[in-house]
N, C-alpha and C positions, 0 to 999 in steps of 0.2 A: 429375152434372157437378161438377167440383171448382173450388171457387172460391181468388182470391188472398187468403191469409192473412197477415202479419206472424209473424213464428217469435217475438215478442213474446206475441204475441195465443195464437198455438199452443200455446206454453208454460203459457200460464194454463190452457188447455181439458185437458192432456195433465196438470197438476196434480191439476187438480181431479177428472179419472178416476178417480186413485187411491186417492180417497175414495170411491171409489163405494158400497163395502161397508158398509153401514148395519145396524144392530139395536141388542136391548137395551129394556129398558121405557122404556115413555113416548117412545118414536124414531118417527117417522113417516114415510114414504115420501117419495125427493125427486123433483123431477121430474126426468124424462130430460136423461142428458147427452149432448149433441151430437157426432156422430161426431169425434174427433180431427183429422181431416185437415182438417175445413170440409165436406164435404160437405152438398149440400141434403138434407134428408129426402124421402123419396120422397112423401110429402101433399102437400107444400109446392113448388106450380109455381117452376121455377128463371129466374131471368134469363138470360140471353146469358149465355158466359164475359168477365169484362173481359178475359181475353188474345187479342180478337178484334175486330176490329172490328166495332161496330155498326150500322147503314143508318140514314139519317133522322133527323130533328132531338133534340137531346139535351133531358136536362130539367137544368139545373144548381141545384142547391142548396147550403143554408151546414145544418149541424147543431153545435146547442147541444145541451149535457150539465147540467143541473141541480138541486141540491138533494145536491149532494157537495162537503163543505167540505174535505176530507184529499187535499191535492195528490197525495199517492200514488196513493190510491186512484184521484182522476180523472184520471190519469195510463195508470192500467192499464183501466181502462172505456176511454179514446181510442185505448189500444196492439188491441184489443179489437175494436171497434168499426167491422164495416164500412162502415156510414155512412163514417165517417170516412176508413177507409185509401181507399175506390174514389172518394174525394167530386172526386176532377180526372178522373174517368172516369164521369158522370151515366149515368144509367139515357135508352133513350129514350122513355119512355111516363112520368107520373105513377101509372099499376099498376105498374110496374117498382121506382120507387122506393118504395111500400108496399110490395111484396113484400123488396124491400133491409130496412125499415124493422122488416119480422115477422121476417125471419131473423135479424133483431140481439138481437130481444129476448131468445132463450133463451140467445145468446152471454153478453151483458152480466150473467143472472141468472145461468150457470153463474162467470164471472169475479167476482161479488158471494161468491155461496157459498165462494171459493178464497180470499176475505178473509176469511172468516168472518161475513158476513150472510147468513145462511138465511132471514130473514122481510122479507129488501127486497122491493119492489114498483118497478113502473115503468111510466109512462105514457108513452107514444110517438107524437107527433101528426105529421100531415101538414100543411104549410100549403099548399096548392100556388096559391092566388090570389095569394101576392108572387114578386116575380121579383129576386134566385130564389127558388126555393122554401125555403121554413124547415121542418125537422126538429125538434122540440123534445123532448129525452128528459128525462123528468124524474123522479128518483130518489129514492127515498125509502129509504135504506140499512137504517131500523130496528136495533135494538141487535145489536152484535156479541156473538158466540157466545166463550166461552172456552175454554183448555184447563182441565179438571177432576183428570182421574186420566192419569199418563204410567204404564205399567208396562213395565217390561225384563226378560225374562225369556230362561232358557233351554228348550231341544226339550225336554231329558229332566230338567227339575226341579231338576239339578243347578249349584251357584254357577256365576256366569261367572266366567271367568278374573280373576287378580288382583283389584282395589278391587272393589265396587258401580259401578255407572256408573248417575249420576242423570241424572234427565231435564233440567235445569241444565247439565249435561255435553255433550250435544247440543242443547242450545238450544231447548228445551221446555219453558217454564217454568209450571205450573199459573196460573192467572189471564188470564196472556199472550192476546190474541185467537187465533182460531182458525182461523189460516191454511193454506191445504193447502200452500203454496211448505217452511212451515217442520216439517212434517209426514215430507215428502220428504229434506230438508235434516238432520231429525234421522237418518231411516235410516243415509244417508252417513254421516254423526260416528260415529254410534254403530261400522259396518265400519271406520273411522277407529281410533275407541280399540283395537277390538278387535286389529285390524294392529297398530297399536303396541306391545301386551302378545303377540308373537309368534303370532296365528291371523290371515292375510293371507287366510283360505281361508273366514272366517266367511262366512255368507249370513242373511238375515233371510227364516226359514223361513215364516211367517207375519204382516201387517199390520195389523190390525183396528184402526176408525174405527168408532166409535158415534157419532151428535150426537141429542143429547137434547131435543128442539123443548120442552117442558114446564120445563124448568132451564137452556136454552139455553147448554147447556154441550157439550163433547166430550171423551169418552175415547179413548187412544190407547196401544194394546197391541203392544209389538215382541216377538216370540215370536223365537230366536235358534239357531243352531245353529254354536257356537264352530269346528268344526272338531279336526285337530290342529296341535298347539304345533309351530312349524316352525323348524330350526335352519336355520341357513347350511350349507351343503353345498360342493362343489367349483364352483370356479368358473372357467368357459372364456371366455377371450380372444378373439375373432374381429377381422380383420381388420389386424392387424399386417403391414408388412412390412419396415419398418428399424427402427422405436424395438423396443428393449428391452421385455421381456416380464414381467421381472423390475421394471424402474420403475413397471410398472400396479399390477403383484403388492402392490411397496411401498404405493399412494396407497387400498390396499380398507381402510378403517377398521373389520375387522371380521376375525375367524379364524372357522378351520371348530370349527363346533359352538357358536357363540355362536347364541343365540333371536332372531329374525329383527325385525331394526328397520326400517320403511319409511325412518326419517330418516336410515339410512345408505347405504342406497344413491342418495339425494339428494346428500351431502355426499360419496361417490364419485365423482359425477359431477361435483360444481363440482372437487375436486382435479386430480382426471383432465384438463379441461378448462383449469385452470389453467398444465399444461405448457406448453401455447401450440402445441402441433404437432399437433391433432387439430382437421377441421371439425366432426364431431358425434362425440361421446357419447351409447352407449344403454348404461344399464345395469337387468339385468330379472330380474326372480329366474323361474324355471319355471312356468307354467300349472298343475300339476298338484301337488302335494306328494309328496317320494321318500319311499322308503322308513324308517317311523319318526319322518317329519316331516324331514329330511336331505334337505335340497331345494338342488339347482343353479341359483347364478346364471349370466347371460350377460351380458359384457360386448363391445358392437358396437361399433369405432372405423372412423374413416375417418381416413386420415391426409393430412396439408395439405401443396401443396408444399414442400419445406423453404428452398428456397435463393429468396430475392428481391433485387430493388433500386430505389431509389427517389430522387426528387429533388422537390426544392423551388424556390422564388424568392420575391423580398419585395422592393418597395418601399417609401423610405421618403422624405422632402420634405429630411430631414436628415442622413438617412445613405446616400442614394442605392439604387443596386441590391446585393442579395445573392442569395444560394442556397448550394444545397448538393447532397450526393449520396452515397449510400450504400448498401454491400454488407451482405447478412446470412446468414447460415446458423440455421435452427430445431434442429438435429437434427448438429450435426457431428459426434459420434462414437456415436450411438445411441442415447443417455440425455439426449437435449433439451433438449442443450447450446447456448445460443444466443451466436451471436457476430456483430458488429456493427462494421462499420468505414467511417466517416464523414469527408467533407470539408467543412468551410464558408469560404465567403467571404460577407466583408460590404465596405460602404463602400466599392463599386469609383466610386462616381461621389458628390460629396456634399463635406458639409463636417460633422463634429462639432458646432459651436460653437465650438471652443476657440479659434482664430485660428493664424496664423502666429507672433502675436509670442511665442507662449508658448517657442517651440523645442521642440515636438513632433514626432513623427514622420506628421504626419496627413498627408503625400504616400502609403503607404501601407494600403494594405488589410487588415482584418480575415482572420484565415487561423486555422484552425484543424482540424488532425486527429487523432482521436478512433480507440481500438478500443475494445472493452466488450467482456464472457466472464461468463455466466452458468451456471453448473450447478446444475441443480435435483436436490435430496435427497441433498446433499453429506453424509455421515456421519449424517443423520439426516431421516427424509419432513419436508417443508416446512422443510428448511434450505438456501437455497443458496449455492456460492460465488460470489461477484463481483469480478472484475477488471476495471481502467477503465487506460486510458492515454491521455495527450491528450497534444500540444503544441499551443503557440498562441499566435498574434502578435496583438493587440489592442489599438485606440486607442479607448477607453470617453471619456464625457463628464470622469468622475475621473480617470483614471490611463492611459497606455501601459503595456501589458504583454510580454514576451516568456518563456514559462515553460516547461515541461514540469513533468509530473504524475504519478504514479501511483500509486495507490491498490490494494489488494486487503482483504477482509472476507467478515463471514456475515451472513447475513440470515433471521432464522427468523420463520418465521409463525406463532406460539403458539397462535389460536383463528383463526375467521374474521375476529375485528374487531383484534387483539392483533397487533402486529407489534413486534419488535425489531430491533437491528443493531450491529455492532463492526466496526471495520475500521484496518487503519494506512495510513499517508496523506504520503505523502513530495513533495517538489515543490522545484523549483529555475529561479530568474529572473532578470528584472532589473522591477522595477518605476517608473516616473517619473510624477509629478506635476508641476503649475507649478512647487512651493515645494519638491521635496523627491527624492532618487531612491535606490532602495534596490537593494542586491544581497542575491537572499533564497536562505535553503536551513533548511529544516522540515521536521519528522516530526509529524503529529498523529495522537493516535488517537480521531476521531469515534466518539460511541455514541449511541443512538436510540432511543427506543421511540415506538411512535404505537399508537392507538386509534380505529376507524374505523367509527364507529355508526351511518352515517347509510346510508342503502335504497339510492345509485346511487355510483357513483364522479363519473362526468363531469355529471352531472343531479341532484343530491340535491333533495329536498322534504321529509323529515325524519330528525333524529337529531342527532348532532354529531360532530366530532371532536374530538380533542385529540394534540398530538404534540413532542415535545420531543428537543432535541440539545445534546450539548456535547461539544467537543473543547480539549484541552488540546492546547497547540501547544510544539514543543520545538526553537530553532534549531540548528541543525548547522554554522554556518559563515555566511555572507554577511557582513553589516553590521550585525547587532544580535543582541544575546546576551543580551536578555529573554525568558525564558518569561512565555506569557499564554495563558490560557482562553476561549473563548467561548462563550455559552448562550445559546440560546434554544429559545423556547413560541411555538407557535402557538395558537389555536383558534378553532372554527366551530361555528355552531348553523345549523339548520334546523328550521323550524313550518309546515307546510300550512293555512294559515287555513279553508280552506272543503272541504278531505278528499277533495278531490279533483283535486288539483294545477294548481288553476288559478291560485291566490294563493298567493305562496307568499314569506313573510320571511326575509329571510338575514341572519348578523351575522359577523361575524371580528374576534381583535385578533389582534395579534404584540407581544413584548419579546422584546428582544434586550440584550444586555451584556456587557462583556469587563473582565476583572478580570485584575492584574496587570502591567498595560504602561501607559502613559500616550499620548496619544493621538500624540505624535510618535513612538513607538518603536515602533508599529505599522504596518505594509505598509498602503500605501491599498489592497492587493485583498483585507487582511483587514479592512478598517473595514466599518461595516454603513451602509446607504444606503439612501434609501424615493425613490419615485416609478416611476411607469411601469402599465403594465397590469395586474401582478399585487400593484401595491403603490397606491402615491396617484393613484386616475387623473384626468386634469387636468393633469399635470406630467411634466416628460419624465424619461426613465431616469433616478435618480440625483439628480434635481435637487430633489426638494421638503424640501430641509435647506440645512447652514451653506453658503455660498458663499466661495472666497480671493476673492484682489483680481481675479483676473481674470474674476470669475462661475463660476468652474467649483464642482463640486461637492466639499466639504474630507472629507466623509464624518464617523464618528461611532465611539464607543466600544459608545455604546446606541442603542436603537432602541422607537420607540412606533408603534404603525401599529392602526387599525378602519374597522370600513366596513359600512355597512348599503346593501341593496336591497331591493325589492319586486319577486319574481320575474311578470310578468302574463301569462297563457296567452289572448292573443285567440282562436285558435283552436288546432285539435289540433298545428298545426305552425309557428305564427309566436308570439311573443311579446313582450313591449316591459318593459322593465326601470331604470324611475329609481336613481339609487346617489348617495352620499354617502361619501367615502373622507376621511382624515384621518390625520397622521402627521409624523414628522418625527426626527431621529438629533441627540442632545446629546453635549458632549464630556464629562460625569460616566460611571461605569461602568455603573452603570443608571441607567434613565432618572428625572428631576430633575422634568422637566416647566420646564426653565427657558428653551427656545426656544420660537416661537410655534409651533404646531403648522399646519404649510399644508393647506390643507381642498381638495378638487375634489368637484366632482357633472357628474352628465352625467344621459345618456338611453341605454341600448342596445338594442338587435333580437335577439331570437333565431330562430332557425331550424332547429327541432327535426328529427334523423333518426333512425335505427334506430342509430348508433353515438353518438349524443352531439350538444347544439346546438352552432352553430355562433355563434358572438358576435363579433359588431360593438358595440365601445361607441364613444361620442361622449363625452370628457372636457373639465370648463373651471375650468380655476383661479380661485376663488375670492379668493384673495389674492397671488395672482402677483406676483414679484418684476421690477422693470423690463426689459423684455430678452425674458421668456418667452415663446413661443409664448402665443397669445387660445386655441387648443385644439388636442386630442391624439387621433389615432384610432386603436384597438386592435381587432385580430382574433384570431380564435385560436377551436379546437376546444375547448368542454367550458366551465361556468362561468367565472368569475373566481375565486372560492372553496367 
């Protein structure tokens, strides 16, 4: 009869099989290991299946584990442990639960042995006179077993391919206890290395386990059989039917006749996938080795519908109703070309702050439309081009705008973490302030490089980034005929406190600075400005620096902005996140440190999914200036930083 296991419990039993093979002097016979699946021995009367109902009154019991101090270990005795897994499913007779209580024992001594105690003992009592009844297993682990001698060998005597591979290399290290999990665990590494030095085909012809009861030690012998050295061979496309054939061709990080690397056809597949027009990527090299070692990969695509559309909306207490809405194309002429054409409205209902008296244009509505053109592997794999075109009518807390934009540049991806970019950048307005209104017309040519070290895009838990921009700005005409530069650095850290993403510390700063103009020969849409979601939270867009006369925001030359949080994972899919933000924009070129710097902290929620959390923060000005909002609420997919 087969009883319910834990694939936990399983896994230690199906471990420890594979030691089953014992010899060598001074080795001594172990005792029998338990069928695999759980089955009862045929000696041993079986209970009812618990996937059945029982007839008749139950017997309920508590079981205690005792005399194992190593959380692990008593972790894997409970994973283990029928007692334990059936204990909300009681036996119903007190022979029922003895016999529960005998079946465990040999479970619990083969999961000791798979830690490397071979000389534990264990007593297992019944209590059945308390109600409920008590179970008390109490263990007595005795000293673990070591590993002694690791050897790695090959079938025919002959070097293995490329270095030595030590047992350190697969994570065997002599002294180390004598676990079967890492026994197992070195095999794999070891096919690991081998794959990586071009034999994907190795097998571990032979496995030999000695334990030596007498030196309480284990030897463990991998006998090997490398295979042949396997080149990259031709490789077939499957499932194409509009992208380009020739674009996959470009993103294989490998030629025919190169010695077969498992890490590239990983990094084939993030490329590949990176196009943005594929729902899965398989990429597989052949089951069998071709001829000479000249082995055929396969690469399986499915491809995603290309053309979508989409829409938004947002409330805000101060800027009323928005939304927007947007056409796209993945794939417009074959080569996964993406184009994007967008409309927004904001502030159809609401008030800025700014007032009437200023003589702004706040009767109307934010408007703004938007194309964007991306080609991927523009003159060169992982180079694309990008063109942006906007106009756009905007009454911000700083400034009224009315512009148009457009931009074209490249963008190359230099490693996975390594990003660059260059682009020229033209634009023509009219810009107004309370104090001040400009007619502008600029050429800039922004350049970029970023570095992005950290394990997620939208969720990071460790690594950092770093990224930096400056563009020199060159006028063509309007109302000022200052050239001026602007720069700035960002950076972020990330630390996983407890290794397992449950704690998790964040930090960011930003500078910012413009050198060359003085602060009135500058466009308020080129000043730099802190507050808002992605900047001081606690403080509304724009607002947590210098103010003119009428409260509005006068903006800044430079710029100082940080912010720590502590990311907290209550459970697998909600979170809770206190933050401290801090920052503020001076009229020097960089920053002086000579205004107070406005501080917010809050509280926010996360709401982790398969694409990224979802955050809610709660921000509250610290030192708020008369007038401002008591606090500020911010939404939005993916971190803060």
């Amino acid at each position: 009869m087969i009883r319910r296991a834990s694939a936990s419990r399983l896994a230690v039993l199906l471990l420890t099989g594979a030691l089953a093979s014992l010899a060598g002097q001074g080795a001594r016979a172990q005792e029998p290991t338990p069928p695999p699946s759980g089955e009862t021995p045929a000696e041993t009367p079986a209970e009812p299946s618990s996937a059945q109902p029982e007839a008749g009154p139950k017997v309920p019991y508590e079981v205690e584990i005792t005399g194992v101090e190593d959380s692990g270990l008593k972790k894997i005795l409970n994973d283990t442990s029928t007692l334990v897994s059936l204990k909300d499913d009681p036996p119903p007779s007190v022979l029922g639960l003895e016999r529960r209580a005998a079946d465990d024992r040999e479970r619990l001594q083969t999961a000791l042995r798979s830690e490397g105690y071979y000389d534990a003992t264990l007593d297992i009592r019944v209590d059945a006179d308390r109600q409920p009844a008590k179970v008390t297993v109490a263990v007595q682990p005795g000293p673990a077993y070591r590993f002694k001698t690791v050897i790695i060998k090959s079938a025919d005597a002959a070097p293995l391919p490329g270095a030595p591979i030590t047992p350190e290399d697969i994570g065997l290290k002599p002294g180390d206890r004598a676990r079967a999990p890492l026994v197992v665990d070195g095999q794999s590494a070891l096919l690991r290395r081998l794959s990586d030095r071009g034999h994907p085909f190795a097998t571990v012809a032979e496995r030999r386990v000695v334990v030596n009861h007498d030196e309480r030690t284990m030897d463990v012998t991998y006998t090997v059989a490398p295979g042949l050295l396997v080149l990259f061979g031709d490789t077939r496309i499957e499932g194409l039917k509009d992208v380009d054939e020739d674009l996959i061709l470009g993103r294989l990080p490998w030629s025919r006749g190169q010695v077969y690397d498992a890490a590239l056809l990983d990094k084939a597949r993030s490329q590949i996938a990176g196009l943005g027009v594929f729902d899965t990527v398989s990429v597989r090299l052949a089951d069998q080795p071709g001829p000479g070692g000249s082995t055929p990969v396969t690469v399986t695509l499915a491809e995603r519908k290309f053309r979508f559309i989409g829409a938004n909306v947002f409330y805000s207490s101060t800027d009323g109703v928005g939304g927007g809405a947007y056409w796209g194309h993945r794939n417009l002429f074959g080569g996964a070309e993406q184009l994007r054409l967008g409309v927004d409205i904001g502030r159809i209902a609401g008030d800025n702050g700014s007032g009437s008296a200023r003589g702004r244009d706040l009767d109307l509505p934010d408007l703004r439309f938007s194309a964007s053109f991306r080609k991927p592997d523009f003159l060169a794999t992982r180079q694309s081009l990008i063109a942006n075109f906007q106009v756009a009518s905007e009454q911000l807390p700083a400034y009224d705008r009315v512009a148009t934009l457009l931009s074209a540049g490249l963008e190359r991806q230099w490693t996975d973490q390594l990003k660059s970019s260059i682009s020229v950048s033209g634009e023509r307005g009219r810009v107004r302030s309370n104090l001040q209104e400009f007619q502008t017309a600029f050429v800039g040519v922004p350049v970029g490089i970023a570095w992005d070290g950290s394990d997620s895009l939208l969720n990071p838990t460790k690594g950092y980034r770093v990224s930096f921009q400056g563009t020199p700005w060159f006028p063509i005409g309007g109302d000022t005929d200052t050239q001026f530069t602007t720069l700035q650095v960002n950076a972020s850290a990330y630390h996983d406190i407890t290794g397992d993403g449950r704690y998790v510390a964040a930090g960011r700063i930003g500078l910012g600075g413009t050198a060359g103009a003085s602060l009135a020969q500058i466009p308020p849409d080129h000043r730099f400005y802190a507050g808002g979601g992605g900047s001081v939270r606690g403080f509304g867009f724009q607002k947590a620096g210098p103010r003119d006369v009428f409260g509005d925001p006068t903006g800044g030359r430079s710029l100082f902005e940080a912010g720590l949080e502590l990311r907290i994972k209550v459970t697998d899919t909600i979170g809770v996140v206190p933050f401290v933000d801090a920052g503020t924009v001076y009229d020097s070129a960089f920053p002086d440190f000579s205004q107070q710097l406005r501080v917010g902290a809050g509280i926010g929620a996360r709401y982790y999914t398969d694409f990224g959390p979802l955050r809610v923060d709660v921000g509250f000005p610290v030192n708020a200036e008369s007038g401002d909002a008591k606090w500020q609420l911010y939404i939005s997919l993916g971190q803060a930083f």
